[in-house]
C-alpha positions as CSV (number, residue, x, y, z in Angstrom):
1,X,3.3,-11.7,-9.7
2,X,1.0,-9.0,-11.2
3,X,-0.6,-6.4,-9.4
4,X,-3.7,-4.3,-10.2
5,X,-4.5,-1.4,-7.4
6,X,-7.6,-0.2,-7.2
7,X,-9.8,2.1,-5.1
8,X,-8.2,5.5,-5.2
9,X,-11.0,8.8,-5.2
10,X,-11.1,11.8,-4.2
11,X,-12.1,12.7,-0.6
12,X,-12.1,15.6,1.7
13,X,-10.0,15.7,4.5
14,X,-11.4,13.9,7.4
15,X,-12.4,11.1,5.2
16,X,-11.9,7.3,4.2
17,X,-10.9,5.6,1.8
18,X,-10.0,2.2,1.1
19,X,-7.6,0.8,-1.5
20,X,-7.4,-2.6,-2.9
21,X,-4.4,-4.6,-4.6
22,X,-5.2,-7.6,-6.7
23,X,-2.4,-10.2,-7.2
24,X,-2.6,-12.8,-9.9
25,X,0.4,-15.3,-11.4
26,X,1.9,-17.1,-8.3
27,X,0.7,-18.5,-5.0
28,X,0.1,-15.2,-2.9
29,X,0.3,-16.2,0.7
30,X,4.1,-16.2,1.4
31,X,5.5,-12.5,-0.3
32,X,5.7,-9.8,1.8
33,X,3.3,-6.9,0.6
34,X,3.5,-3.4,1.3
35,X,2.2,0.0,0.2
36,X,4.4,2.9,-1.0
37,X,3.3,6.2,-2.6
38,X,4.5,9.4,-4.3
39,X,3.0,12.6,-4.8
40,X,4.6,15.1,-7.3
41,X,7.7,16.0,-7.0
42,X,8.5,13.8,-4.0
43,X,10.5,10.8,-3.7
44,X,8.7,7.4,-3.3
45,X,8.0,6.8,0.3
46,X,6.9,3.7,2.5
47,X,3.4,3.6,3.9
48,X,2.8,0.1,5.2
49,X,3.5,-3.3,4.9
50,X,2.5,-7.2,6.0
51,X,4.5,-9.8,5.8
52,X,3.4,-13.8,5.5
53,X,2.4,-13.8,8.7
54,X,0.5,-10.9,8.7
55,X,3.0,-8.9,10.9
56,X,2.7,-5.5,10.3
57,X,4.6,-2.0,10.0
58,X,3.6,1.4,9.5
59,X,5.1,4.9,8.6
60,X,5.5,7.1,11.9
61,X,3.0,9.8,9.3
62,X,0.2,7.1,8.9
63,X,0.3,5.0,12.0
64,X,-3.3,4.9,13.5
65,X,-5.2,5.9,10.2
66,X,-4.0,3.3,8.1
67,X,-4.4,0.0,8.3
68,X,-3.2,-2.7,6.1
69,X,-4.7,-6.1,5.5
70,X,-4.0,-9.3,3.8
71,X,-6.9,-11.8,2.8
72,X,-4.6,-14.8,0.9
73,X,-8.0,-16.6,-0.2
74,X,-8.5,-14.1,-2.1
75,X,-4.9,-12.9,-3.7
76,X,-5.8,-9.1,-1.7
77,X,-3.5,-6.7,-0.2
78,X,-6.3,-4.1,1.6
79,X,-5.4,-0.7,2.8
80,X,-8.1,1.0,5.1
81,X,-7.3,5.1,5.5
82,X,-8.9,6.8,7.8
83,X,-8.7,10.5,8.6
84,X,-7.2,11.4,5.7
85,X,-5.3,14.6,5.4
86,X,-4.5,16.8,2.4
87,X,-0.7,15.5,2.8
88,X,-1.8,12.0,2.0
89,X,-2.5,12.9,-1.1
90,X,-0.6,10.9,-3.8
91,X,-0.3,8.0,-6.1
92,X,-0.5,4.6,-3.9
93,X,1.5,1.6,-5.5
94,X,0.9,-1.7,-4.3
95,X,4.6,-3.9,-3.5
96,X,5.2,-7.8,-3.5
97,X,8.1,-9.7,-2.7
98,X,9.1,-13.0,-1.7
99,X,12.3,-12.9,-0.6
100,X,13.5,-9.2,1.2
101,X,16.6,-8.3,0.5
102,X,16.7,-5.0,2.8
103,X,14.3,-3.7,5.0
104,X,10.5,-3.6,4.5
105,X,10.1,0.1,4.0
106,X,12.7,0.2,1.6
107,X,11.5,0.0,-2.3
108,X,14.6,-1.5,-3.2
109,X,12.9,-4.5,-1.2
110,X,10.7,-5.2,-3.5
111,X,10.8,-6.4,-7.0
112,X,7.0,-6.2,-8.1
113,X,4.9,-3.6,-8.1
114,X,1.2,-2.4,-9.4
115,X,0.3,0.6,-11.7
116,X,-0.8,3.1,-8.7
117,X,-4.4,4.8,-7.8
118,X,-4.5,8.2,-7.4
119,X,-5.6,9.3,-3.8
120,X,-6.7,12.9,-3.5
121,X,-7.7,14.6,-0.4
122,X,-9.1,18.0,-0.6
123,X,-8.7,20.3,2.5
């Protein structure tokens, strides 16, 4: 699978964005699909995920601003932020797996992963 995130900006705080993640080389529907970032100097963190069914999980520091989306049709991984702070800012890397072998919010999880758009959020 191939991924190619898209989307990122810069925005002042208070403000949305939405981030993309194209996925191209193998029938989409069944991998899990999440969205990690890292600003500098930080460790990789978890941010979101949906799994085939279009369950859904959230990191406690984005839950109800974020919101992450699947559209299989067309090969999409969506992530609508809203209210953005200046501690969201950071690269976004879009995840895909089909078969977890740890938890979803781990990045071990996942072996697949897109190039990152840079989200900055200016206070």
């Amino acid at each position: 699978v191939q991924l190619q995130a898209s989307g990122g900006g810069l925005v002042q705080a208070g403000g949305s964005l939405r981030l993309s993640c194209a996925a191209s080389g193998r029938t989409f529907s069944p991998y899990h699909l999440a969205w990690f970032r890292q600003a500098p100097g930080k460790e990789r963190e978890f941010v979101a995920a949906i799994n085939w069914s279009g369950r859904t999980g959230y990191a406690d520091s984005v839950k109800g601003r974020f919101t992450i989306s699947r559209d299989n049709a067309k090969n999409t991984v969506l992530l609508q932020m809203n209210s953005l702070k200046f501690e969201d800012s950071a690269v976004y890397l879009c995840a895909a797996e089909y078969d977890l072998r740890s938890a979803y919010f781990d990045q071990s999880s996942y072996d697949y992963w897109g190039q990152g758009t840079q989200v900055t959020v200016s206070s």
